[in-house]
MARDOTOR-32304 format. One line per field, with one value per residue (C-alpha): y negated, z, x. Coordinates in steps of 0.25 Angstrom, whole numbers, plus 5000, padded with zeros to 4 digits. Example, Ala and Ser with C-alpha at 12.3 -4.5 7.8 and 13.67 -1.06 7.14 Angstrom:
// MARDOTOR-32304
c2 = [5018; 5004]
c3 = [5031; 5029]
c1 = [5049; 5055]
END
This chain:
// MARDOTOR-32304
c2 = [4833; 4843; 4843; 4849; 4838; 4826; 4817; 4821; 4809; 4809; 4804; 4794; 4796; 4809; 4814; 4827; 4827; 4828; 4817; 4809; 4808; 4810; 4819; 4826; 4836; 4846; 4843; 4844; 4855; 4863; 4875; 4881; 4873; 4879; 4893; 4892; 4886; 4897; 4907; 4898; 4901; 4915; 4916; 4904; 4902; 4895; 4883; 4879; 4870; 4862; 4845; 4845; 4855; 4858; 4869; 4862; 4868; 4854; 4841; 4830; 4815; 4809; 4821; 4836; 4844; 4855; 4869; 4861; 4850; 4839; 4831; 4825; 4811; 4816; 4806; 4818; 4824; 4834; 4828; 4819; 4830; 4828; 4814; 4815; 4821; 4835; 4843; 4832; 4836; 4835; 4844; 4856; 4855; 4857; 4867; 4875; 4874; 4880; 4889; 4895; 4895; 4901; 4899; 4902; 4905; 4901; 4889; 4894; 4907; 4901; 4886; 4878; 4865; 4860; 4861; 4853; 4843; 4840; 4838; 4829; 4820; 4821; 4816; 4804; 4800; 4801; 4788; 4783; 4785; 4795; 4809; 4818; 4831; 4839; 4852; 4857; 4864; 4868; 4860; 4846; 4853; 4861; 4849; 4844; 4855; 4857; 4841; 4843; 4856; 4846; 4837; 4845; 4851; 4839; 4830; 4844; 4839; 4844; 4833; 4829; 4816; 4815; 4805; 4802; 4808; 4813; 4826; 4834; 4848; 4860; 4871; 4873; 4861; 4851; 4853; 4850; 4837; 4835; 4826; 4829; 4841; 4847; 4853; 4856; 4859; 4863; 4877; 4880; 4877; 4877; 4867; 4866; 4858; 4848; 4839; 4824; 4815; 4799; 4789; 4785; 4772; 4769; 4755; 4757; 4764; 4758; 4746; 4736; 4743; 4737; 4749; 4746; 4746; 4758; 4764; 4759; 4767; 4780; 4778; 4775; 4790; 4797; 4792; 4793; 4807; 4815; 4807; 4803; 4813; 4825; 4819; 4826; 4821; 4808; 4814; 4804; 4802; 4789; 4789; 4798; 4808; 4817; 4807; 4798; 4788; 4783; 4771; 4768; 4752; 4746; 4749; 4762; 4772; 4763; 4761; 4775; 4778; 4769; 4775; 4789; 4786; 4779; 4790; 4802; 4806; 4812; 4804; 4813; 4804; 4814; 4811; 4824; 4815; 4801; 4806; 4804; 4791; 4795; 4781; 4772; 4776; 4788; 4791; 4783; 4781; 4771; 4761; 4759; 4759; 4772; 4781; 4793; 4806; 4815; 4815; 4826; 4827; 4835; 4834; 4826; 4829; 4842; 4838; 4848; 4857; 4864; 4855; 4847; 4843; 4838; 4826; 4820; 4815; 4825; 4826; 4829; 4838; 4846; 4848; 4862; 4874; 4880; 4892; 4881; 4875; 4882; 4891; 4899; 4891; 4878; 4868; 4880; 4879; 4875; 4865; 4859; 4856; 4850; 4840; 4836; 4833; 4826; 4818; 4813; 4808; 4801; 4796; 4791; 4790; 4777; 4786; 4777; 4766; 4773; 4776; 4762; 4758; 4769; 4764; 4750; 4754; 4762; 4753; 4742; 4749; 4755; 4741; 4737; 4747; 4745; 4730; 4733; 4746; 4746; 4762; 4760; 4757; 4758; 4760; 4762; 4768; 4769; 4771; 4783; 4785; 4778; 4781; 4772; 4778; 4778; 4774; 4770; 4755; 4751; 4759; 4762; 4777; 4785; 4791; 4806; 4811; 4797; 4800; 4815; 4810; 4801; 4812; 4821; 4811; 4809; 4823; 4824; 4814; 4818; 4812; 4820; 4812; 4816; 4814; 4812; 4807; 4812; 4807; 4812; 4798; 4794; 4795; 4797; 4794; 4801; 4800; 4807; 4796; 4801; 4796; 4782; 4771; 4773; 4786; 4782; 4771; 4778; 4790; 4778; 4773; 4786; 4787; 4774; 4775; 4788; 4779; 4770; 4781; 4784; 4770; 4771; 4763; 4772; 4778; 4792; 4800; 4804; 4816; 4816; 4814; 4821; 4813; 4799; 4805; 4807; 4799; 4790; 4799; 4811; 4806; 4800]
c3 = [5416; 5406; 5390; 5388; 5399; 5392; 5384; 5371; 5362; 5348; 5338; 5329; 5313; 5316; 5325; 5334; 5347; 5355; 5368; 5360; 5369; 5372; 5385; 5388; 5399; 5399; 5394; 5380; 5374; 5386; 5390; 5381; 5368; 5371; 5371; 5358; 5354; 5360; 5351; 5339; 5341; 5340; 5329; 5319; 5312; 5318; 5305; 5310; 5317; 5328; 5329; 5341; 5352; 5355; 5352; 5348; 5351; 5347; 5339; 5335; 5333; 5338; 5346; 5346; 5359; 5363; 5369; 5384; 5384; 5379; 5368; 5359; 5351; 5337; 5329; 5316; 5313; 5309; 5298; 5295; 5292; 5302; 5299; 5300; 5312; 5317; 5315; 5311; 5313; 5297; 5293; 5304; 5298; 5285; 5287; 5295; 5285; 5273; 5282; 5283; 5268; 5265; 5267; 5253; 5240; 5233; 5225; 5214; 5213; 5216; 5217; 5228; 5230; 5243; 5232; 5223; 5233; 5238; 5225; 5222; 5234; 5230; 5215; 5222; 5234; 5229; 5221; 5206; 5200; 5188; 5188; 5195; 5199; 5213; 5217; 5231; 5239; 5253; 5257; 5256; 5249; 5241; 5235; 5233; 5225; 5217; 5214; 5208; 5200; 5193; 5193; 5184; 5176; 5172; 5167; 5160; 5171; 5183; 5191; 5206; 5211; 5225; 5237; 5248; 5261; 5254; 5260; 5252; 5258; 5261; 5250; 5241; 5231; 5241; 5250; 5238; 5237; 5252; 5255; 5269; 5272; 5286; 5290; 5277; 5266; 5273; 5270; 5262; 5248; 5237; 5232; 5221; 5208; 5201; 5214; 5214; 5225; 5225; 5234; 5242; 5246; 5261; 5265; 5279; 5273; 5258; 5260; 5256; 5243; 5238; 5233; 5218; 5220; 5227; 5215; 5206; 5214; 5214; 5200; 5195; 5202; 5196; 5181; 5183; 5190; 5186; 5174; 5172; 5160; 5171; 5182; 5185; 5198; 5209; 5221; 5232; 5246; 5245; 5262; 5265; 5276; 5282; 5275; 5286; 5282; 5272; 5265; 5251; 5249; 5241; 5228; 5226; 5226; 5214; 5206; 5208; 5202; 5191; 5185; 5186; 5179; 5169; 5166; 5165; 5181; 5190; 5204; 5215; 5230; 5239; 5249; 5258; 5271; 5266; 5259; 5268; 5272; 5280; 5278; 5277; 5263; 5258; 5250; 5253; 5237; 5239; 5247; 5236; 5225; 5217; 5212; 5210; 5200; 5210; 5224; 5235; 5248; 5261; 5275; 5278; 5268; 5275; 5289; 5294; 5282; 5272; 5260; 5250; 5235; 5223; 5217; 5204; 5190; 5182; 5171; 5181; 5190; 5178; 5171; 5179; 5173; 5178; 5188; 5189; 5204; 5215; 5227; 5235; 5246; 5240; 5241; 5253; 5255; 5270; 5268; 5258; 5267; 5276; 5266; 5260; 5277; 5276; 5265; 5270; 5284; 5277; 5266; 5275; 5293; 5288; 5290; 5280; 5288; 5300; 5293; 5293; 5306; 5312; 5305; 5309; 5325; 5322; 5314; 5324; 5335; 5329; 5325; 5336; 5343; 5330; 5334; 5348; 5346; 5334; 5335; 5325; 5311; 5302; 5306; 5293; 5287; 5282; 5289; 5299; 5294; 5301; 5306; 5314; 5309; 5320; 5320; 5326; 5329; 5327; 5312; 5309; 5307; 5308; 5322; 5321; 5336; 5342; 5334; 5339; 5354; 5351; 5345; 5355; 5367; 5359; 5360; 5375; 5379; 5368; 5355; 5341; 5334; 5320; 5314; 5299; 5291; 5284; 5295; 5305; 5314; 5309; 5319; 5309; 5314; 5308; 5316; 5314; 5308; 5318; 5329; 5338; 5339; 5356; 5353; 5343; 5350; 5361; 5353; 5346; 5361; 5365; 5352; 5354; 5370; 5365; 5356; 5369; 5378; 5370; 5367; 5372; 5384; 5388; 5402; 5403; 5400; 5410; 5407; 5401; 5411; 5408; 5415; 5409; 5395; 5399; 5392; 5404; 5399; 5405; 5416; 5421]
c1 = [5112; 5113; 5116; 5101; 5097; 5100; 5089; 5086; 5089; 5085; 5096; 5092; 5092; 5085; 5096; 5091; 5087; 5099; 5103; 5111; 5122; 5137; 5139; 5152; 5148; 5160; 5176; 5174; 5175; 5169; 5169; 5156; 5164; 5176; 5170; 5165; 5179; 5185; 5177; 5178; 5194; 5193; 5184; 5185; 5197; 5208; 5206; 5192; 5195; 5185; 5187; 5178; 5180; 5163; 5156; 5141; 5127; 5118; 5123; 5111; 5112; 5125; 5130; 5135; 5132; 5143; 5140; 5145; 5134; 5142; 5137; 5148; 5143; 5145; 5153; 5157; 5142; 5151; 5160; 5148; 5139; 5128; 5126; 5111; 5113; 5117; 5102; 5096; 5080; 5076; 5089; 5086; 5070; 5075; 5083; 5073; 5063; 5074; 5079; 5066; 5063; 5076; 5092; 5098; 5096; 5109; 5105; 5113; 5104; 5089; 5088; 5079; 5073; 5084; 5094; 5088; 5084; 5096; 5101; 5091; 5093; 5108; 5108; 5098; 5107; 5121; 5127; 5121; 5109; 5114; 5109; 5115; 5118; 5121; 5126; 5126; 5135; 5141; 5153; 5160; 5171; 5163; 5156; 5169; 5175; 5161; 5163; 5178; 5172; 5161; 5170; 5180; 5169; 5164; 5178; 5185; 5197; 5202; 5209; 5203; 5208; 5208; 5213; 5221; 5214; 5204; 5195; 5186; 5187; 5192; 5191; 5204; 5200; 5196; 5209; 5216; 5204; 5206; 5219; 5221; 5232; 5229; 5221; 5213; 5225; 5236; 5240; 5228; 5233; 5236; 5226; 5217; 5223; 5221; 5218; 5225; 5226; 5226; 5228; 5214; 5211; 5213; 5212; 5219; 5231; 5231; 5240; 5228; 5224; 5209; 5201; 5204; 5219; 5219; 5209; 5219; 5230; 5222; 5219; 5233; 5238; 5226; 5229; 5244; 5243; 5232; 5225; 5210; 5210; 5213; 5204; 5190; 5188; 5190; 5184; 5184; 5178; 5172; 5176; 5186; 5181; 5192; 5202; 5199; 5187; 5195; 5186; 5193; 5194; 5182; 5184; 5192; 5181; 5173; 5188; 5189; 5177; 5177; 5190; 5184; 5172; 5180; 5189; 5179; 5182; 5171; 5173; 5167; 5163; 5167; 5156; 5155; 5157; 5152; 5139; 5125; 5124; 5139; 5145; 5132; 5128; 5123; 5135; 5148; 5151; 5139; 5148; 5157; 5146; 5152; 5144; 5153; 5149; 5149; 5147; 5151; 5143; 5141; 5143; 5130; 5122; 5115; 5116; 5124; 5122; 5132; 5129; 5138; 5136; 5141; 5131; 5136; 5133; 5124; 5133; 5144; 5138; 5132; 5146; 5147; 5140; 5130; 5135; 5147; 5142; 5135; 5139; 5131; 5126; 5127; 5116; 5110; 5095; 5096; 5108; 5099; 5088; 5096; 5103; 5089; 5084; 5098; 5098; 5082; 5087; 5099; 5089; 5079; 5084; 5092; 5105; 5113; 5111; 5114; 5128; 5129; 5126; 5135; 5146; 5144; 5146; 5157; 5164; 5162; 5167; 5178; 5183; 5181; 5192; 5200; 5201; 5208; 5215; 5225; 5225; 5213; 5219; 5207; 5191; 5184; 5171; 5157; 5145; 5145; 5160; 5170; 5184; 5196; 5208; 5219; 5232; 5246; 5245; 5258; 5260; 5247; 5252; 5238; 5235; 5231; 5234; 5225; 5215; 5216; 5217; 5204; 5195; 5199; 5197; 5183; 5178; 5182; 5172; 5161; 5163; 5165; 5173; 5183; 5196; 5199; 5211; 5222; 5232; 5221; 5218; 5206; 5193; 5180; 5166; 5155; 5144; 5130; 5121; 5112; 5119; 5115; 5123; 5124; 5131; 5140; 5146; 5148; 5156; 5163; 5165; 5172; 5182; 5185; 5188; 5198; 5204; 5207; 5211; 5222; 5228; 5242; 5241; 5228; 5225; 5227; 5213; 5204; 5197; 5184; 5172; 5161; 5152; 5158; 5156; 5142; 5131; 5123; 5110; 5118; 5123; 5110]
END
């Protein structure tokens, strides 16, 4: 049967109409996918890389459909940016309708109600009940930066401290934010200054430390090498995302927020890839019950959509002048629409509690494995944001080229799956919220079965059966 013949399934959560199913109907990538990469080689620029070799024409759901027929179970939403779904009904809706109104003023030269909505929803949903401000622009990074200008504004002082693993983007001040080396600083300095790094809590590489004691560490170094006097800014993801899934021991995230407040110093939740409902809250500074003075969000927020923005404390966000924020297609009319049809379906098709129920498969099948295979060091996680970070049994030394044979073995037979860390062996799960729960066991099932395959006294591989990897609705 034919990729256009297979039943249409709608996704639940108000997923689009697409057969929510895995099929692997060619090697992957075939032939058509390996056109278009083909092309993509000869225009793009060598340092645009591609994870997963496909070329996509429809994605909905649970699952990502490639040029050849095969229909991958979508376990990334696209660096947790599609989390209610890739074209979710509401957000194509509302961005027909302003598509057709108009695409762009520049929110800077006219002003429009999408804007201010979005704002609005903002000030309401982000952490604390104090007035607050928001300002929109286009990138995680961009929010970022934006947040460190704010942040410097408003203190008089120019000192950033950072941590350990920590991502926050790819301009030339959020390399020098962002901890990791390759690929996304090597060779591009030299690096903004002012930028200080400190030790991040990581409770599977910290050597038993509880969350106030590894505060205590962190503070110590800031006070001895930088000094509160001279520091603007702590910016922090309250989850690490490219960092690994790194989940700070309870505790650290509020100390560190409670010598900030206490010494004059803004304390900015990173929450571009945590924010919207990602990790069963709808912001994962709820977890730890801080409420930070500024928040920096993205990724899910427009449902595909380039949107970020910087929400803080009113007296904090309105420290810039006037002129002092702003860009030309920040807070875009369409983009707009989008988040407001977002921010509706996380509000109200119960997708916070879906984040929790994701998670809760996830995390039992992953300890499950972890309990029989010594391979998996750590599994951690909130919500729809888990990861097993992988390692050499025997010195627990992480495992980087494992978790490249696994992830490769993963999109052979039909299964998006990512990488993070800084050592590069941890596996992240970010499913769409959209997807159902037969569909994510079952691309849990085939990461986990690569995991087997390459255990050390493993069978050989068999190549991948087209027809084996075909969902029993196929096949009939």
């Amino acid at each position: 049967m034919s990729s256009t013949e297979a039943p249409s399934v709608s996704a639940p959560h108000g997923g689009p109409t697409l057969p929510q199913e895995r099929r692997v109907v060619t090697a992957i990538p075939g032939p058509r996918s390996q056109e278009l990469l083909a092309r993509k080689s000869a225009a793009v620029a060598a340092g645009v890389g591609v994870a997963v070799p496909i070329a996509v024409v429809a994605a909905g759901g649970g699952v990502v459909v490639d040029a050849d027929g095969n229909s991958l179970i979508d376990l990334g939403s696209g660096i947790a940016v599609t989390s209610v779904g890739n074209a979710h009904p509401a957000v194509v809706a509302a961005v027909t309708q302003q598509v057709q109104a108009f695409t762009h003023t520049c929110f800077t030269i006219t002003a429009y109600d999408g804007y201010i909505a979005v704002a609005e929803a903002l000030n309401r949903l982000t952490p604390g009940d104090h007035e607050k401000r928001t300002a929109l622009f286009n990138s995680g990074a961009e929010a970022v930066e934006n947040a460190v200008k704010i942040a410097r504004k408003h203190t008089g002082r120019q000192a950033v401290v950072v941590f350990d693993h920590a991502y926050h983007g790819r301009t030339n001040l959020t390399m020098a934010l962002t901890a990791k080396n390759q690929p996304y600083k090597n060779g591009f300095g030299p690096f903004a200054p002012e930028v200080y790094r400190v030790p991040m809590s990581y409770p599977f590489r910290d050597g038993g430390l509880s969350g106030p004691e590894a505060a205590a560490r962190a503070i110590l170094q800031i006070e001895k090498q930088v000094g509160a006097e001279n520091t603007a800014a702590i910016l922090i993801e309250p989850i690490q995302g490219e960092g690994g899934f790194v989940v700070p021991a309870p505790g650290f995230l509020r100390a560190l927020s409670e010598w900030a407040t206490a010494n004059g110093v803004v304390f900015i939740a990173d929450e571009v890839q945590t924010g919207f409902a990602r990790t069963g809250a709808m912001f994962a500074s709820e977890h730890e019950g801080i409420v930070p003075d500024i928040v920096t969000t993205a990724k899910g927020m427009a449902g595909g959509l380039p949107l970020s923005a910087v929400t803080g404390r009113a007296d904090v966000m309105d420290s810039a002048h006037v002129g002092g924020l702003g860009g030309t297609y920040g807070g875009n009319p369409i983009a707009c629409a989008a988040a407001l049809a977002a921010i509706d379906a996380f509000e109200h098709d119960g997708l916070v509690e879906r984040a929790a129920e994701i998670g809760t498969i996830v995390l039992d099948a992953l300890h499950e494995a972890q309990a029989r295979d010594p391979r998996i060091g750590d599994v951690r996680g909130r919500g729809a944001m888990i990861a097993m970070e992988l390692v050499d049994p025997t010195t627990g030394e992480p495992d980087a080229a494992l978790t490249g044979r696994v992830v490769r073995y993963a999109t052979e037979h039909g299964v998006i799956a990512l990488t993070a860390g800084t050592y590069g062996n941890v596996l992240r799960f970010l499913p769409p919220l959209a997807i159902d729960d037969d569909l994510l066991r079952e691309g849990l099932s085939i990461v986990l079965d690569g995991l087997a395959a390459h255990a050390p006294d493993a069978p050989p591989a068999e190549p991948v059966s087209t027809q084996s990897a075909t969902t029993a609705a196929v096949a009939s």
